[in-house]
N, C-alpha and C positions, 0 to 999 in steps of 0.2 A: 519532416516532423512526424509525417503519421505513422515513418519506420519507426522513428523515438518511442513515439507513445507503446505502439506495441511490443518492442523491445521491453520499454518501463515494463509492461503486464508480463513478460514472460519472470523477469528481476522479482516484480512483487509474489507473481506464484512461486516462483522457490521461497521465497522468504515466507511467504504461509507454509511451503512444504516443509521447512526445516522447522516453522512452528509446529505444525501436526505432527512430525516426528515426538517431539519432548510430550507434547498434549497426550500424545498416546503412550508416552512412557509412563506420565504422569496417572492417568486412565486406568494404568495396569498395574499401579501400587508401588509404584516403581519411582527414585525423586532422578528429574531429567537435570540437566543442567542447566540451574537458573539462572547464572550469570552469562554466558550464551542466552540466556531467552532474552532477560535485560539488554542485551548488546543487539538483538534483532526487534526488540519493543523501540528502544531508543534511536535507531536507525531508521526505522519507519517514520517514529513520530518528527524526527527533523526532516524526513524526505517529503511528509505530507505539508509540513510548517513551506519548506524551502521552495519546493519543485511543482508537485502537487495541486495545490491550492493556487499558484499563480499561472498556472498552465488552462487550470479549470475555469479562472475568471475569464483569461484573455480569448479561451475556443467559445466559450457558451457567449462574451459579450459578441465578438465577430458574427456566430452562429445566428444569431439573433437579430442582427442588422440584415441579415440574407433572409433568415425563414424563420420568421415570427410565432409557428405555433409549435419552436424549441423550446420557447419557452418554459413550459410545461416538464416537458424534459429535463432541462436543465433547473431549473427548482427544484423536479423530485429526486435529482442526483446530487444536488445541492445535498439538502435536505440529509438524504441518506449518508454523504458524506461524512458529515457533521456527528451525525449519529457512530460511526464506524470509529473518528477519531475520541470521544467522548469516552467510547468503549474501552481503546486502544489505551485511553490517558487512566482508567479505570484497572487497567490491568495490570497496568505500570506501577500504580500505587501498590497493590496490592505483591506487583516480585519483592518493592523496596522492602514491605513490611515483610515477606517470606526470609529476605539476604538478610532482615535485622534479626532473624529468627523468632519472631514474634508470632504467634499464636494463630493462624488461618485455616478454615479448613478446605482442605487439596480435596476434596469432590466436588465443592460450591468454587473454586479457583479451576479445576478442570475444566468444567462445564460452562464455566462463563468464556474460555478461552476458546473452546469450541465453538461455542455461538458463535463469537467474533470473528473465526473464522470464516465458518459459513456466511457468515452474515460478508464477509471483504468477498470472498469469492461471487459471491451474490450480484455483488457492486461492479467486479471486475467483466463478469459478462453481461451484468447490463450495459455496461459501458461499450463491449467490445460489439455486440451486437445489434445498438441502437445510437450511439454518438459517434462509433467510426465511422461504419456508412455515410452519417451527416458528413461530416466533414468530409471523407473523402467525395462526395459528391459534390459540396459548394465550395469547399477551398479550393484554389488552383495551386502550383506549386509558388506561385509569384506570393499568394496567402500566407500559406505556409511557411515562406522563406521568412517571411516579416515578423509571422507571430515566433518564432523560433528567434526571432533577435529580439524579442522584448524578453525573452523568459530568463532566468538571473544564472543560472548554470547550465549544462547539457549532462548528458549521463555520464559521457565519459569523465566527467569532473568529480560527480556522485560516486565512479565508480573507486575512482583513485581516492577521495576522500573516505570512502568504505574501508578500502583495504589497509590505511593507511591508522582511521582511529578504531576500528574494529577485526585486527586479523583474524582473531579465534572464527568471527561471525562471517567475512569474507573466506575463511578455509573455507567453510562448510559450505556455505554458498557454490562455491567455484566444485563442491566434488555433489553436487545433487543436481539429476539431472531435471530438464524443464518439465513441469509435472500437468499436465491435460488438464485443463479447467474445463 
C-alpha cells in the first residue's frame, strides 16, 4: 500500500504539472484549454471524494492506535486538506462560470490557481516526508494488506476509470513526464 500511496503522489504531481502548464499559459495572456482544466479539476475532485479521504481516515485512525502524538499530525493534514479541496471546489466554480463565458478576471483566476497549486504541492511533501515515514515504520505489511482491503478502489481502477471518462485528460497525462516535487 505504501507503493500505492506514492504511486498516487507521482499521479497527482503530473496532474498539477499538466495544471501549471495551462496556469502558465493562462499567466502569459495566453487562454489554455479550459475544458482540459475542467476534466483535471473534476478528476481530482472525485479522486479526493472517492480515494483520498477514505485512505486518509483509515492511515491516521490505525496511525493513531500505534503512536498517539500523530495525532497532531494528522489533524494538521487534516485540516490542510480540507482547505486544498475547498480551494479546488473554488476553482471549479469559477472554469464553470469562465465555459458559460461569463465575465471573470483571468489574473485573480490565474493567481488563485497558482496558490492552489503551491499550496497541493505543499500538502504532497508534507505528507511524503512526515506520514510516509510513519507508516512505513509502524505498519507492517500484514497492516497494510488490511487497510488496502478496506479502501473502496485501488489505482488501477482510478486509472481505467480516468482514461475511460476523461481521454483528452488521460492523453495528456500519459505524455507528461513525472515532474520533481
Amino acid at each position: 500500500m505504501l507503493t500505492q500511496l506514492r504511486q498516487d503522489h507521482a499521479n497527482m504531481a503530473r496532474l498539477l504539472h499538466v495544471l501549471q502548464l495551462k496556469q502558465k499559459t493562462l499567466a502569459a495572456g495566453e487562454r489554455p484549454d479550459f475544458q482540459l482544466i475542467r476534466e483535471v479539476v473534476d478528476y481530482m475532485l472525485d479522486y479526493m471524494e472517492d480515494f483520498t479521504v477514505p485512505l486518509e481516515r483509515l492511515c491516521s485512525e490505525q496511525l493513531a492506535t500505534q503512536v498517539p502524538e500523530v495525532r497532531e499530525l494528522s489533524n494538521r493534514l487534516s485540516v490542510d486538506y480540507q482547505g486544498l479541496r475547498e480551494r479546488l471546489r473554488r476553482l471549479s466554480q469559477d472554469i464553470d462560470m469562465i465555459l458559460m463565458d461569463a465575465v471573470l478576471p483571468m489574473d485573480r483566476f490565474a493567481e488563485d490557481m497558482r496558490a492552489y497549486l503551491e499550496a497541493h504541492r505543499g500538502y504532497l511533501r508534507e505528507e511524503r516526508e512526515s506520514l510516509f515515514p510513519l507508516i512505513a515504520e509502524h505498519f507492517d505489511d500484514d497492516d497494510l494488506r488490511y487497510l488496502a482491503s478496506l479502501l473502496p478502489e485501488g489505482a488501477k481502477a482510478r486509472l481505467e476509470y480516468l482514461q475511460a471518462a476523461y481521454p483528452e485528460l488521460y492523453a495528456e497525462l500519459r505524455a507528461t513526464p513525472e515532474p520533481a516535487l
